[in-house]
C-alpha positions, 0 to 999 in steps of 0.5 A: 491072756498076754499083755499083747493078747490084751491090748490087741483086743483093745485095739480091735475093740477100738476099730470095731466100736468105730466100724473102721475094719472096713478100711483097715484091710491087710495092704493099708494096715501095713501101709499105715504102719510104715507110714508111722514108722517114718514118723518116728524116723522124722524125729531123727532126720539130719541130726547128729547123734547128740543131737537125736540124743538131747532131741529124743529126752526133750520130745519124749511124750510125742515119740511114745506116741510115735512108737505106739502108732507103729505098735497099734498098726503092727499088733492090728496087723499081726491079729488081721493076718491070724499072727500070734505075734508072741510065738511068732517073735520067739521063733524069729530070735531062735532064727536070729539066734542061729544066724548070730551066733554070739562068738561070731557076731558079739560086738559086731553090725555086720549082716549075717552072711558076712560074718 
């Protein structure tokens, strides 16, 4: 089994220990997740980027429990829609592989159909 097999089964037994899978169907499962997400982008708001720098080591703890709220969410998610999220994040590199091709993108933010 994964660590991501693993910790699903975590969560799932977590939700389910609770009786909260009723409440956790596929709309608010994904609305809660970017809704976590937010959270994490909150810590960043307005704030230069030595500022983000020196904020992210000092709130350290609070941002990796930020971060995994959006884990929790996705890999709940994910395990809900009968994702497997390992091949599905493998298959989504050799695309991402095949849109940025080292020689055109090294170095580069640029979005793939510009490069």
């Amino acid at each position: 089994m994964s660590d991501i097999q693993d910790i699903t089964a975590k969560i799932r037994k977590f939700r389910d220990e609770r009786d909260w899978q009723q409440f956790h169907n596929h709309k608010d499962v994904a609305l809660s997740l970017v809704l976590e997400a937010a959270e994490v982008l909150e810590h960043f708001q307005w704030k230069s980027a030595d500022e983000v720098k020196a904020h992210a080591k000092a709130n350290k703890e609070e941002l990796s429990d930020e971060l995994a709220d959006v884990a929790i969410y996705l890999f709940e998610l994910a395990d809900n829609l009968e994702v497997d999220l390992p091949k599905a994040i493998e298959a989504k590199m050799k695309k991402n592989a095949l849109k940025y091709p080292i020689e055109k993108a090294k170095g580069k933010h640029t979005k793939y159909n510009k490069l």
